[in-house]
TINU-368272 format. One line per 3 residues: number of its first residue (from 1); their letters; for each residue x, y, z of N, C-alpha, C, O. Coordinates in steps of 0.02 Angstrom, whole numbers, plus 50000, padded with zeros to 5 digits. Layout:
NUM) a) X/Y/Z/X/Y/Z/X/Y/Z/X/Y/Z ~ ...
***
This chain:
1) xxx) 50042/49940/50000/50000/50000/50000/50044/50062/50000/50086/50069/50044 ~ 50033/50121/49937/50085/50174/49954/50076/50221/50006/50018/50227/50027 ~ 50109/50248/50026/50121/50306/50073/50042/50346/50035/50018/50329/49981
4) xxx) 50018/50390/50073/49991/50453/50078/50023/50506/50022/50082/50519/50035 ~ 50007/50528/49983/50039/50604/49954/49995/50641/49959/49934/50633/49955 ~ 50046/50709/49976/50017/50768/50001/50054/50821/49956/50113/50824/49940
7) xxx) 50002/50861/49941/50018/50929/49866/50036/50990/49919/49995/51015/49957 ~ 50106/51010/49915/50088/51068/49960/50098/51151/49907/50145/51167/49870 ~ 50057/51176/49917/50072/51235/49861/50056/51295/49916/50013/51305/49959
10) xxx) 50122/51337/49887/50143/51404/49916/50185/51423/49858/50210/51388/49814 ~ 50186/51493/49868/50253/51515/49819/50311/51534/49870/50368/51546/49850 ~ 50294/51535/49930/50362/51532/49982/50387/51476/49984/50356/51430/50010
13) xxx) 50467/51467/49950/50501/51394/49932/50514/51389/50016/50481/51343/50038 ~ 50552/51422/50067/50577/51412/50109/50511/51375/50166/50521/51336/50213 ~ 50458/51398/50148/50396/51371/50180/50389/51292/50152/50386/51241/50188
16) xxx) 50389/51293/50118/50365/51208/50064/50416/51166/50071/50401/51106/50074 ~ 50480/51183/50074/50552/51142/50131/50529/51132/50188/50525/51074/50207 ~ 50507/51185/50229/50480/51185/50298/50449/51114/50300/50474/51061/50318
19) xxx) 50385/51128/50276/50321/51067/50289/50357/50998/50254/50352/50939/50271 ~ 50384/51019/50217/50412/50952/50196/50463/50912/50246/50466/50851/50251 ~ 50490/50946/50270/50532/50913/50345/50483/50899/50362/50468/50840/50355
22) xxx) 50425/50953/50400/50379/50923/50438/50345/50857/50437/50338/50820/50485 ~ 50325/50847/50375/50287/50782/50339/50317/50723/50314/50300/50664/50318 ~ 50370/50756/50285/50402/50707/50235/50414/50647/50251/50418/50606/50205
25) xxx) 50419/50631/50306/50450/50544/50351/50387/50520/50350/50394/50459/50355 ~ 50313/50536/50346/50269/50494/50339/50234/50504/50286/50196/50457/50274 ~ 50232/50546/50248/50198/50543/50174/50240/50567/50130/50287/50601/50151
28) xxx) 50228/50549/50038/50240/50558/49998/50230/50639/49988/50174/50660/49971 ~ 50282/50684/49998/50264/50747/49954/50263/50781/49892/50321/50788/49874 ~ 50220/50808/49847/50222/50845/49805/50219/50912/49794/50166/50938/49812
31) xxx) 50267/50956/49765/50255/51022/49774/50253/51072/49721/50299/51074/49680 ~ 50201/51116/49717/50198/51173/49676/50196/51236/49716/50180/51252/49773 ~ 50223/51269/49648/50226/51355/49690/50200/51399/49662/50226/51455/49657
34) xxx) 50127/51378/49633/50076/51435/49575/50025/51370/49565/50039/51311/49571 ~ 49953/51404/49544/49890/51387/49560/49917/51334/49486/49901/51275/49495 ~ 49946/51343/49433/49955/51319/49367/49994/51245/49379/49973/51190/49361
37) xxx) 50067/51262/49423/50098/51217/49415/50035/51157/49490/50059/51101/49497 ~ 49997/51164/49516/49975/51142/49549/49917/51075/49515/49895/51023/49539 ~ 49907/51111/49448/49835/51100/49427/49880/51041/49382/49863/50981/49384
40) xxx) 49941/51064/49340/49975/50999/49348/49974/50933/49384/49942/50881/49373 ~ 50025/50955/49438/50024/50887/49486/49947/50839/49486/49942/50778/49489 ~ 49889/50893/49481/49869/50840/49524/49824/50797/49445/49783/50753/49453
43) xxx) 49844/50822/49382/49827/50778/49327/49872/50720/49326/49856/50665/49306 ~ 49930/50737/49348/49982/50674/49316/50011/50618/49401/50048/50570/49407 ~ 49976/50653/49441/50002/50616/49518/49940/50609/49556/49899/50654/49555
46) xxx) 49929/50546/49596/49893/50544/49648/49900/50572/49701/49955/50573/49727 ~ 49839/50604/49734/49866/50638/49785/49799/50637/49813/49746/50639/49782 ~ 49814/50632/49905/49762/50618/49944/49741/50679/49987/49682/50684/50003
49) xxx) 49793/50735/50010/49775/50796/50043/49832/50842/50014/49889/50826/49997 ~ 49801/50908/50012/49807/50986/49994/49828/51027/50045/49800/51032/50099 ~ 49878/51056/50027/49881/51109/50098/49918/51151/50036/49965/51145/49997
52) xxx) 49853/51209/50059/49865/51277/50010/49874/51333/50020/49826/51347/50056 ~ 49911/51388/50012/49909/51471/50041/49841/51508/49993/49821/51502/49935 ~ 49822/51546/50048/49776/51613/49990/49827/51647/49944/49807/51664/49888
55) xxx) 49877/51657/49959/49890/51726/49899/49947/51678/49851/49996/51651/49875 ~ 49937/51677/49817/49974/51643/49784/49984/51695/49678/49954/51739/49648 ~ 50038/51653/49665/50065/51726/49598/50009/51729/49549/50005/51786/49525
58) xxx) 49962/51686/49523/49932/51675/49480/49862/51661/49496/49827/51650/49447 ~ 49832/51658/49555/49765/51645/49576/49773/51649/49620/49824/51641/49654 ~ 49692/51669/49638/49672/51674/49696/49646/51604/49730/49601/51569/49707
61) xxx) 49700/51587/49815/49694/51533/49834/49615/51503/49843/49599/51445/49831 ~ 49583/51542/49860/49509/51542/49872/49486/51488/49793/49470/51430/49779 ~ 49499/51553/49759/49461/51518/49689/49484/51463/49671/49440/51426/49649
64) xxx) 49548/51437/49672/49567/51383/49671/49538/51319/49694/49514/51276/49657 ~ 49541/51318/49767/49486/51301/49817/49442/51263/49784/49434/51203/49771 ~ 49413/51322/49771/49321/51302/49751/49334/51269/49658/49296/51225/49641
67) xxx) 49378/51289/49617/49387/51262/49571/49399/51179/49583/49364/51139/49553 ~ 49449/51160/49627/49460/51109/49645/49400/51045/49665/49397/50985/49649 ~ 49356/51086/49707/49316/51046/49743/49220/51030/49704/49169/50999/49718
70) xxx) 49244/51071/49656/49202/51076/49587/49214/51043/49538/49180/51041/49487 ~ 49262/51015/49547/49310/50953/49477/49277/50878/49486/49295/50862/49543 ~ 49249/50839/49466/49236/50780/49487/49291/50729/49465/49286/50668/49462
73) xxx) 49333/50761/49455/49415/50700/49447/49439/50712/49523/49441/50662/49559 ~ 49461/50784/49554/49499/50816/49587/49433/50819/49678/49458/50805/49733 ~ 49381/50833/49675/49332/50866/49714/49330/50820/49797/49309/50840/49851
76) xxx) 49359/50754/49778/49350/50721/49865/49440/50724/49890/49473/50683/49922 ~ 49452/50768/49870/49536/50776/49901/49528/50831/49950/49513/50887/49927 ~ 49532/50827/49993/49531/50864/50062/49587/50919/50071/49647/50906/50080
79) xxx) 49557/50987/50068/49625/51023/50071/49604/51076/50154/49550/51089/50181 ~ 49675/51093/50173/49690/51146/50226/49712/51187/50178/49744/51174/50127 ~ 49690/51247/50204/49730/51304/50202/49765/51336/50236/49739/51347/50292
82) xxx) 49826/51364/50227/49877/51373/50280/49900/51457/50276/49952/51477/50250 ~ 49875/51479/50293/49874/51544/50275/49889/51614/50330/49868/51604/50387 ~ 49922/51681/50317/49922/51707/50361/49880/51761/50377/49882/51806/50418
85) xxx) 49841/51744/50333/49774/51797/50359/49723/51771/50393/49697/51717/50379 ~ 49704/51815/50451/49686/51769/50517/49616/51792/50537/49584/51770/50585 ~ 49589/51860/50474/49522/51875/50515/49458/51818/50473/49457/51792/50418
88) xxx) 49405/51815/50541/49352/51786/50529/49331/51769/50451/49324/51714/50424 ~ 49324/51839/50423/49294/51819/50344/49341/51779/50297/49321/51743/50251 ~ 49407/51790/50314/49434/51724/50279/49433/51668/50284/49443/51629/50237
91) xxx) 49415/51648/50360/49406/51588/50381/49357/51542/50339/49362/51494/50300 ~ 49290/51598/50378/49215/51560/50348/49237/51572/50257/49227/51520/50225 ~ 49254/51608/50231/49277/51629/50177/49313/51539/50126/49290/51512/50076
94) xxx) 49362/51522/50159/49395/51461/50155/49367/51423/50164/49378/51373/50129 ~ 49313/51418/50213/49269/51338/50223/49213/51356/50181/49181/51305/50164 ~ 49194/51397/50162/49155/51407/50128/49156/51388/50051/49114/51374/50008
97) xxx) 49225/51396/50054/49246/51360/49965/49249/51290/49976/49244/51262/49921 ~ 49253/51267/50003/49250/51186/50016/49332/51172/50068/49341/51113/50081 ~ 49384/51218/50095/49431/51193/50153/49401/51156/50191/49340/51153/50198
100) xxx) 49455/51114/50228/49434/51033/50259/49443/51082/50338/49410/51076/50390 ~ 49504/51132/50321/49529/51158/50391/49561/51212/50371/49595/51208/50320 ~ 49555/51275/50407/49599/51334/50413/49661/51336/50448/49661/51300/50497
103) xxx) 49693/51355/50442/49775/51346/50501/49802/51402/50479/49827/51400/50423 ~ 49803/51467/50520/49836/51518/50533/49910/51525/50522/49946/51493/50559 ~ 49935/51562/50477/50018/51568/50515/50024/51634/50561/49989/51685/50559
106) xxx) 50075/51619/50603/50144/51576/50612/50093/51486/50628/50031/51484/50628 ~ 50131/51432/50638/50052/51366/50639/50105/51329/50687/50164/51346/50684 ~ 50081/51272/50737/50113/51247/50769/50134/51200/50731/50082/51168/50722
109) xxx) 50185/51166/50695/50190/51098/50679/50172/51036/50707/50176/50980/50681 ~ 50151/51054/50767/50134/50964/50783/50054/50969/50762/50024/50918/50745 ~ 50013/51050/50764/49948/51061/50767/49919/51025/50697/49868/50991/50689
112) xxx) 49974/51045/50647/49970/51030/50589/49969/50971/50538/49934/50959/50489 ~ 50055/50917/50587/50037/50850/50583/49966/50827/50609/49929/50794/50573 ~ 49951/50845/50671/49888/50818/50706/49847/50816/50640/49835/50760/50616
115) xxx) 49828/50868/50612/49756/50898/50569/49785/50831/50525/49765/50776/50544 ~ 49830/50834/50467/49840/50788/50426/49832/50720/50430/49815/50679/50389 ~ 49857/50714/50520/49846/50640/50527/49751/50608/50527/49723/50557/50507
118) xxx) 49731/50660/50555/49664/50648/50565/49610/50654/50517/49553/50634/50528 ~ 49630/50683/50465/49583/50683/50402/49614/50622/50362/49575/50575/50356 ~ 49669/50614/50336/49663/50559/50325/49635/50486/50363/49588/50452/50345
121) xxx) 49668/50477/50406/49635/50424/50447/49545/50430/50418/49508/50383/50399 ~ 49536/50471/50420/49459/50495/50429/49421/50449/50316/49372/50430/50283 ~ 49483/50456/50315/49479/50472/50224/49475/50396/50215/49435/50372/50174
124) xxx) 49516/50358/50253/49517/50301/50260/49448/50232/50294/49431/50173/50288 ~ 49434/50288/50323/49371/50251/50367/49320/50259/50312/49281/50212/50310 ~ 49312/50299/50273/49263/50334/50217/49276/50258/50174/49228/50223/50157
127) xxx) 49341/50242/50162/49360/50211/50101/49319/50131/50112/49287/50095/50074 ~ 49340/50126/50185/49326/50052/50220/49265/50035/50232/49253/49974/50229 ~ 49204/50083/50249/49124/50089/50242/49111/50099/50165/49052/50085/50153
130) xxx) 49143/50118/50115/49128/50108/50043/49127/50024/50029/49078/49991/50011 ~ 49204/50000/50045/49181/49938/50030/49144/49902/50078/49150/49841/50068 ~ 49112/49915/50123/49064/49856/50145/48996/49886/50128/48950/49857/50157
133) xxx) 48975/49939/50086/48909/49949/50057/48937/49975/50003/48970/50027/50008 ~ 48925/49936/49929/48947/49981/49875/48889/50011/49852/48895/50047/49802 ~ 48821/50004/49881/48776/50067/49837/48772/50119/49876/48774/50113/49937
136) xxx) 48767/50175/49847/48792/50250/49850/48763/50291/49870/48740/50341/49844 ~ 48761/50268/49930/48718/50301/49992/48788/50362/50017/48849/50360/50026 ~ 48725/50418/50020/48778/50454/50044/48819/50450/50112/48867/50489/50115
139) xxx) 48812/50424/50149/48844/50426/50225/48906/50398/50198/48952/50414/50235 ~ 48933/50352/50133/48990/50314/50120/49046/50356/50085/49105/50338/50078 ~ 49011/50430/50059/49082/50477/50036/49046/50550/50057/48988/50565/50068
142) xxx) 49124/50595/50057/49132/50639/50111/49095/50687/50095/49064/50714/50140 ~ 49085/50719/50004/49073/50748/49984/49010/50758/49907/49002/50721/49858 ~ 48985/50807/49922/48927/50798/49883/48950/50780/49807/48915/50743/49772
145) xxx) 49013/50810/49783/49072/50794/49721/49074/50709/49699/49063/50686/49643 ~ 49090/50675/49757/49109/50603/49776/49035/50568/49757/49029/50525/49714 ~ 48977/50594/49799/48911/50560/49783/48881/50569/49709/48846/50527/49683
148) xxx) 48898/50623/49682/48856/50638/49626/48919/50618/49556/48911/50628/49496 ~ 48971/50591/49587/49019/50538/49533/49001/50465/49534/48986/50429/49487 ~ 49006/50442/49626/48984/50389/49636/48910/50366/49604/48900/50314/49572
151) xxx) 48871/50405/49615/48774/50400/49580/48796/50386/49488/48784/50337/49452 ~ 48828/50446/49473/48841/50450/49393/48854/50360/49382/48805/50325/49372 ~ 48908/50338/49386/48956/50275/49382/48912/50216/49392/48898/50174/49350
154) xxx) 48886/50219/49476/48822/50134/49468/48779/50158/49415/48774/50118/49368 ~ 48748/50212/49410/48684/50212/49350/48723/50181/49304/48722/50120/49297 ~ 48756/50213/49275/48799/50191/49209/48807/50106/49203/48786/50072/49156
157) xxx) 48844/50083/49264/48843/50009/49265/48805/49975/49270/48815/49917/49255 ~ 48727/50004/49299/48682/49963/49298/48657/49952/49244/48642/49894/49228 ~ 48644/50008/49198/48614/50033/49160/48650/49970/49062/48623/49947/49011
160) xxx) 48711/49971/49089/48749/49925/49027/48767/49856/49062/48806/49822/49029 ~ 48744/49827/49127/48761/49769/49155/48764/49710/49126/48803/49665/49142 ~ 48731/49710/49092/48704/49647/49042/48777/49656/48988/48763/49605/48957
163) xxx) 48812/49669/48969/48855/49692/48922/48943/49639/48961/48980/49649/49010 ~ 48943/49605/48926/49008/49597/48985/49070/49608/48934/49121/49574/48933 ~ 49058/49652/48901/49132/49678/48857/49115/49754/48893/49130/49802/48857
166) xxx) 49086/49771/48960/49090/49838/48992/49140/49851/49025/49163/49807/49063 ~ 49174/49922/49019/49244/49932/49003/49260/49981/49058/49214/50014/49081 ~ 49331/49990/49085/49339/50051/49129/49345/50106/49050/49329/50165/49053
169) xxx) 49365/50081/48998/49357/50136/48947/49286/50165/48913/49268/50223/48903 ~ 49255/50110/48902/49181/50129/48901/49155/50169/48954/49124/50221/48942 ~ 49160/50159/48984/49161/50210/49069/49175/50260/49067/49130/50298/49088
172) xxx) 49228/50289/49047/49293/50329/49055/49255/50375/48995/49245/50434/49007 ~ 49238/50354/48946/49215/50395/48885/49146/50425/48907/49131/50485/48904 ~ 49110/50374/48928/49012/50395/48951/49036/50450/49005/49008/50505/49000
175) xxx) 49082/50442/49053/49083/50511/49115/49155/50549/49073/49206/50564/49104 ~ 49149/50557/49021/49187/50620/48967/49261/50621/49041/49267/50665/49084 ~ 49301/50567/49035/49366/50569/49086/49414/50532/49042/49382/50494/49005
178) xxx) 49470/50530/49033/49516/50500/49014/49522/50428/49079/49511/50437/49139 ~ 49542/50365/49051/49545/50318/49059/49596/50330/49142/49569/50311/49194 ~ 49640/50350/49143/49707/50358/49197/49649/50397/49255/49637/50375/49311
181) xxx) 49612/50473/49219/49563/50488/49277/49530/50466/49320/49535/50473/49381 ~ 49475/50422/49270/49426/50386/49309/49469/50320/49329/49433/50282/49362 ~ 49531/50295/49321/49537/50250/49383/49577/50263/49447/49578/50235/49502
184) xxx) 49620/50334/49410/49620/50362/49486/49554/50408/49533/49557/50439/49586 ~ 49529/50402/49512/49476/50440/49555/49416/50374/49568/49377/50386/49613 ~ 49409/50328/49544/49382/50281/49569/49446/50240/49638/49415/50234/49691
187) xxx) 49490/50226/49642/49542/50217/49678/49549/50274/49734/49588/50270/49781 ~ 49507/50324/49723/49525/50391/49791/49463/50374/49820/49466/50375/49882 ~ 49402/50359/49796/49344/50338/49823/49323/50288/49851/49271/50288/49883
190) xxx) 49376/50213/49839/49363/50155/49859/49417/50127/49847/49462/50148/49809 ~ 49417/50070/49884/49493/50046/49887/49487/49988/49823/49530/49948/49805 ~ 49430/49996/49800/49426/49942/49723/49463/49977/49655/49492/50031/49653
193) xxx) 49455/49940/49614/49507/49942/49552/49413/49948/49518/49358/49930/49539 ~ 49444/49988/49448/49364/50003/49407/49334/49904/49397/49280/49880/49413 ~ 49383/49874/49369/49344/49813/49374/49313/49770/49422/49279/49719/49416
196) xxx) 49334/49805/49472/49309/49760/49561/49244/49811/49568/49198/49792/49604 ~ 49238/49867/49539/49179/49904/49569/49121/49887/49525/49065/49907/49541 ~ 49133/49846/49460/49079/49848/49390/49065/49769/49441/49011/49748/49460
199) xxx) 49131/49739/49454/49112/49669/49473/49060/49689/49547/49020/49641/49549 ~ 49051/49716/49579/49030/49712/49649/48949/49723/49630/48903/49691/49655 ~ 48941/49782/49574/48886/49791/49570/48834/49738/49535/48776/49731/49553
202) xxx) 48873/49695/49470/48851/49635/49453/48820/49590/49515/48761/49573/49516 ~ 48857/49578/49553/48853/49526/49591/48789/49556/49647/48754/49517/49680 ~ 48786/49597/49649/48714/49629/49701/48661/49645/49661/48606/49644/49687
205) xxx) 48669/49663/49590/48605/49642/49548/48587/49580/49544/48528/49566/49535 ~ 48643/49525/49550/48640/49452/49548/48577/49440/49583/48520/49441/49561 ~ 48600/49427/49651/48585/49439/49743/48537/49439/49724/48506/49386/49718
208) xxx) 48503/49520/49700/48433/49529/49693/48383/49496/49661/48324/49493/49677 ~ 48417/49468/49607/48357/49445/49550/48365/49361/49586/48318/49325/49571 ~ 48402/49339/49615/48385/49277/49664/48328/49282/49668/48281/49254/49639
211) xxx) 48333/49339/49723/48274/49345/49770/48207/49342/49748/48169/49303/49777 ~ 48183/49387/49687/48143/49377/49640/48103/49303/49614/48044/49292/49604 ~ 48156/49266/49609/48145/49182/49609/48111/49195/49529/48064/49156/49518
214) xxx) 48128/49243/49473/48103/49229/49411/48142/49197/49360/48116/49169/49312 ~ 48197/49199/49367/48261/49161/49354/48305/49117/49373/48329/49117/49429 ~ 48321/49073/49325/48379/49021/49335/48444/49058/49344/48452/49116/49324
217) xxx) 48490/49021/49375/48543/49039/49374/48600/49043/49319/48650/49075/49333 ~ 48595/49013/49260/48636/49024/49221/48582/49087/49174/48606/49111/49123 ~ 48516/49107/49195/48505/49164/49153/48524/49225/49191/48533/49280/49164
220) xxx) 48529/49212/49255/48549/49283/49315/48624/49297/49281/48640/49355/49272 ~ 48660/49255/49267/48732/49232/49233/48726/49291/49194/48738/49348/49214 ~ 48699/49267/49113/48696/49305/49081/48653/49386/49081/48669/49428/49039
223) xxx) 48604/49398/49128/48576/49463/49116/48637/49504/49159/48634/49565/49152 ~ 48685/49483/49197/48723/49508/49257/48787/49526/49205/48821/49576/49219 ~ 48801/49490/49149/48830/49522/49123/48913/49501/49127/48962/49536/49114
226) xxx) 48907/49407/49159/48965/49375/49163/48997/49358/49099/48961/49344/49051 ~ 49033/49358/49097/49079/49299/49036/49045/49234/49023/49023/49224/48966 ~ 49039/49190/49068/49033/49122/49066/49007/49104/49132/49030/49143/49175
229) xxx) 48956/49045/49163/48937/49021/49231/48999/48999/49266/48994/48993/49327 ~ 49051/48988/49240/49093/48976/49299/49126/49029/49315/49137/49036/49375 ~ 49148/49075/49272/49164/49152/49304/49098/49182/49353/49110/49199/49411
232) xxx) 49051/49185/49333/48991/49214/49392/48991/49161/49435/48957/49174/49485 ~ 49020/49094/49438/49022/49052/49506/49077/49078/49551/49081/49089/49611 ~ 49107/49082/49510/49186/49110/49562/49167/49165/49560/49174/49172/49621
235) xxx) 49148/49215/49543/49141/49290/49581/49085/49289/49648/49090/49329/49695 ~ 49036/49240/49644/48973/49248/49667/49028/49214/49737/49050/49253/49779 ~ 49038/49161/49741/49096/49129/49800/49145/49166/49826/49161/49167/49886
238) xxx) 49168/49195/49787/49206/49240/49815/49194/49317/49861/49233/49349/49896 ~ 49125/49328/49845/49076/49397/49892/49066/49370/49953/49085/49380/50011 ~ 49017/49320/49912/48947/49282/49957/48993/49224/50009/48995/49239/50068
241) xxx) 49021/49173/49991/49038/49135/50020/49028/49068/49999/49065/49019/50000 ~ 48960/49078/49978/48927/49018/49955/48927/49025/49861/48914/49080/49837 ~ 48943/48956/49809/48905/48952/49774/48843/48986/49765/48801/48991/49810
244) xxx) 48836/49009/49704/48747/49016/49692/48706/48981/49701/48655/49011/49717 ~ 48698/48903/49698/48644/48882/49702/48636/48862/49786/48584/48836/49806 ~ 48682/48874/49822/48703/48862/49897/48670/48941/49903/48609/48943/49910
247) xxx) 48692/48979/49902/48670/49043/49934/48575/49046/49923/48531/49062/49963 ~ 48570/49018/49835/48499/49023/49851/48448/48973/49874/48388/48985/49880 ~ 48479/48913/49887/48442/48856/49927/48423/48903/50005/48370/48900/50036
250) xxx) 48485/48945/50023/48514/48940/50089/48455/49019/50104/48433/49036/50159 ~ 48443/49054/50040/48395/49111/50059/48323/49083/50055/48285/49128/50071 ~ 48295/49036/50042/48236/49008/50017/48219/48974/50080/48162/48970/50104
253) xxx) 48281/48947/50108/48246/48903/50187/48240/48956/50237/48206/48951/50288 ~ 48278/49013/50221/48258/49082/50270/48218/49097/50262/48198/49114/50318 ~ 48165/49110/50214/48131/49149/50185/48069/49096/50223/48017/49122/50243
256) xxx) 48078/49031/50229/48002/49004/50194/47996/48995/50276/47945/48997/50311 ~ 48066/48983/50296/48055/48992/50390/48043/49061/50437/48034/49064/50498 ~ 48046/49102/50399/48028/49198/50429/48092/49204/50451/48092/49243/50498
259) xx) 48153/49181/50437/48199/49205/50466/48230/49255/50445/48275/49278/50479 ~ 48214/49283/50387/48258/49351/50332/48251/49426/50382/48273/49479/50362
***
């Protein structure tokens, strides 16, 4: 599993050395020193938290901000702002663009590891309740950005399920993203790979149409959108636990005993 990376952008170099001592022994750093070279990094690098100044040579940190958290490639990356302007309206000003956290300068460094350690951790718990419910309830991502990508993506998969030549590129084209995008930003949202998330959703449309009892199992096979019945056997074993025809013997004696 890699390290954490963290984007730190300032145009004070001697500041961005700073934090980088500060950080550097536990996360991956990346650094820009203009809103431009920033918007870079975060096309060609993964990156999990932001720590940004307001004044910066080429934009305004604010607008940036809110540019950022308005991107549905870029929008569930959690940023601080680290800034030395300290009255109120910048504050609410900063959270108001979507900041995770304000931090004043001069800033304590341990105040600062603290903040970093704790939103991630936090980013992580997000990741770990994704995979144990993959439909896209909002309580499972942080941000309204995250839900209304996550919503976009199952429709889409439900919607072509039946298709089993369905593609992280077919994907990638229907949500207008380049292929590298949408699987890093599916990868910032869940700890699945685009084919573990098309597979998860197959397999709970599966589930469902069990339940239904209008179908055989090698037609649930094909409307689900497997390859072949022994690929939907081994995926279905590999969720569930059970074979399909074990899982649905095993829901039918629940069912017919009131135990569901």
């Amino acid at each position: 599993m890699r390290e954490p990376a963290i984007l730190i952008l300032d145009d004070d170099r001697v500041l961005v050395d700073l934090l980088t001592d500060i950080l550097g022994s536990n996360y991956t750093i990346a650094s820009a020193f203009s809103g431009e070279e920033a918007w870079a990094v975060l096309k060609s690098t993964p990156i999990d938290l932001i720590i940004i100044d307001i004044i910066l040579p080429d934009i305004d940190g604010f607008q940036l901000c809110s540019m950022i958290k308005e991107n549905k490639e870029f929008g569930h990356i959690p940023i601080i702002i680290l800034s030395a302007k300290s009255d109120l309206e910048d504050k609410v000003s900063g959270l108001q663009k979507g900041a995770d956290v304000y931090i004043e300068k001069p800033f304590s460094p341990a105040y600062l590891d603290a903040q970093v350690f704790s939103i991630l951790q936090n980013r992580l718990k997000l990741k770990e309740r994704f995979e144990r419910n993959t439909d896209t309830g909002g309580e499972s991502v942080s941000t309204l950005t995250d839900q209304q990508f996550l919503a976009s993506l199952h429709l889409l998969i439900e919607t072509h399920i039946g298709n089993a030549l369905l593609s992280i590129e077919f994907l990638a084209e229907q949500l207008h993203m380049s292929r590298s995008s949408l699987y890093r930003k599916i990868r910032a949202t869940s700890n699945y790979s685009p084919y573990e998330i098309i597979e998860q959703v197959r397999l709970k449309r599966a589930a469902a149409l069990m339940h239904e009892g209008r179908y055989k199992i090698n037609e649930i096979s094909i409307l689900t959108g497997f390859s072949s019945p022994s690929q939907f056997t081994k995926s279905f074993k590999r969720k569930f636990g059970k074979a399909p025809l074990g899982y649905l013997r095993e829901y039918l004696k629940r069912r017919n005993t009131g135990s569901l």
